[in-house]
C-alpha positions as CSV (number, residue, x, y, z in Angstrom):
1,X,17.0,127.3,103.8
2,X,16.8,124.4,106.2
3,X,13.7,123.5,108.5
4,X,13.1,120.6,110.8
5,X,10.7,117.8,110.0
6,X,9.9,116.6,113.1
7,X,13.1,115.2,115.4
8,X,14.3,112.7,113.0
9,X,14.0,114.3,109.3
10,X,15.9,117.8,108.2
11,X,14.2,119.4,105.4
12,X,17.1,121.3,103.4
13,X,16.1,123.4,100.9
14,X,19.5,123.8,98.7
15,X,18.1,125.0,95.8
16,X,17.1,128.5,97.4
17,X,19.0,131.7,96.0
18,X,19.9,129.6,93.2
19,X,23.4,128.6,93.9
20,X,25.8,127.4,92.2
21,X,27.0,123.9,91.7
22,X,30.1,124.8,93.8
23,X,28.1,126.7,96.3
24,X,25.6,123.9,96.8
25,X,28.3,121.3,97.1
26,X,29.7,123.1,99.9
27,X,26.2,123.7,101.9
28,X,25.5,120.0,101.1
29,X,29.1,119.2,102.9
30,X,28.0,121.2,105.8
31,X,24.7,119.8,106.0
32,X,26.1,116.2,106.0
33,X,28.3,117.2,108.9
34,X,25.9,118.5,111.1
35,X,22.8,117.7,110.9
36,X,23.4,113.9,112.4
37,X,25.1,115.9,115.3
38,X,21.9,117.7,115.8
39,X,20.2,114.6,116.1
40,X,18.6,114.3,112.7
41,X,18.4,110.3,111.5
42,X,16.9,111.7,107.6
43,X,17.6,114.5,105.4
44,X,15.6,115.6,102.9
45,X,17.3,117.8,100.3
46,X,15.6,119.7,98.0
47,X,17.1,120.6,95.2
48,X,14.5,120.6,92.2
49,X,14.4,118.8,88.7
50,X,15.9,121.5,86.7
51,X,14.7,124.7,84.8
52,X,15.4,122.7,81.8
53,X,13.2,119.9,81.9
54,X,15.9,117.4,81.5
55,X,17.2,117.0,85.1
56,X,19.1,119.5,86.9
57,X,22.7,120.0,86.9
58,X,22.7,120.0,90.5
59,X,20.3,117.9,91.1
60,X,23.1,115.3,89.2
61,X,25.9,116.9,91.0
62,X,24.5,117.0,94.6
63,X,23.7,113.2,93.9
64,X,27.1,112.3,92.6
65,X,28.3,114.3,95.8
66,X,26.5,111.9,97.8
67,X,27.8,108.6,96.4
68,X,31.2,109.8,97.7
69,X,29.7,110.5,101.1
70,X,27.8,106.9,101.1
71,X,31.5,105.3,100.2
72,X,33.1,107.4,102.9
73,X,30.7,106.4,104.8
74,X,29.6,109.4,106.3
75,X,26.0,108.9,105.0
76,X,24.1,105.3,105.2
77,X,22.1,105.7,101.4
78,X,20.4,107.9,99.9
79,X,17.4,107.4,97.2
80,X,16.1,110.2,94.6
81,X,12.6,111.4,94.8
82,X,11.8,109.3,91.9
83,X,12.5,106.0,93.6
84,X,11.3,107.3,96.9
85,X,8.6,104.7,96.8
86,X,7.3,101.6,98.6
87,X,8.1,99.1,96.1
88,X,11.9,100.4,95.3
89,X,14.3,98.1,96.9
90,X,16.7,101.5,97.7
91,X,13.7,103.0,99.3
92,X,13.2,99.9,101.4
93,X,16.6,100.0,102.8
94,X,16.3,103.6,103.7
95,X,13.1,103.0,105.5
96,X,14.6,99.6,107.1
97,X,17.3,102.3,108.7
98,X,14.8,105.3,109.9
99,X,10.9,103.7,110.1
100,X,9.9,107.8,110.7
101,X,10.2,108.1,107.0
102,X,7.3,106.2,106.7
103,X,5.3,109.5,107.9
104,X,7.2,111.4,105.0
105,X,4.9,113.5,102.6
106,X,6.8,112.9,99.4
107,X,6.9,109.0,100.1
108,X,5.2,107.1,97.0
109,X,5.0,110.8,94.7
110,X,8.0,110.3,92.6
111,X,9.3,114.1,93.6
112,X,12.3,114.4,90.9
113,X,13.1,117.6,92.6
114,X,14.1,116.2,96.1
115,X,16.7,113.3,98.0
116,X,16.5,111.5,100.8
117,X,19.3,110.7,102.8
118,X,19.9,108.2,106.1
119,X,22.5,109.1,108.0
């Protein structure tokens, strides 16, 4: 499920109907694509810490996803909820890139189960 966060930050919500690594993957892909031509600056993608209490295999695989996006350089950074924080230099940059995020609810509560993404 996707929503809009206001007209800079998409709220996806990959984690809905439980897909599969592969299956999230793909909807990430798509997501990537798109959402910058929609006008988004921000993504947040929320994909939760994992039913095992030791991180999430696709929370890991959605972020390793991303680092091939950031080198192709279809995405600007990204930064995991846990680092989504003031004092994190990642964080910084993001927030250098799209000041909106500053106005994000999950900014400073070390959410595990989401990412932020600059396009």
């Amino acid at each position: 499920m996707a929503k809009a966060g206001g007209n800079y930050l998409y709220t996806f919500v990959i984690k809905d109907g439980m897909p599969t690594v592969d299956e999230a993957r793909a909807k990430l892909l798509t997501a990537v694509r798109d959402a910058p031509r929609k006008g988004y600056k921000a993504m947040k993608l929320v994909h939760g810490y994992g039913s095992s209490g030791t991180g999430g295999t696709l929370k890991n695989a959605l972020r390793a996803s991303l680092r091939k996006r950031r080198k192709e350089g279809k995405i600007a950074g990204f930064v995991g909820g846990e680092k989504w924080h003031v004092n994190e230099a990642d964080a910084q940059k993001l927030l250098e890139l799209c000041p909106q995020l500053e106005r994000d609810e999950d900014l400073n509560m070390f959410n595990e189960g989401i990412t932020v993404v600059v396009f």
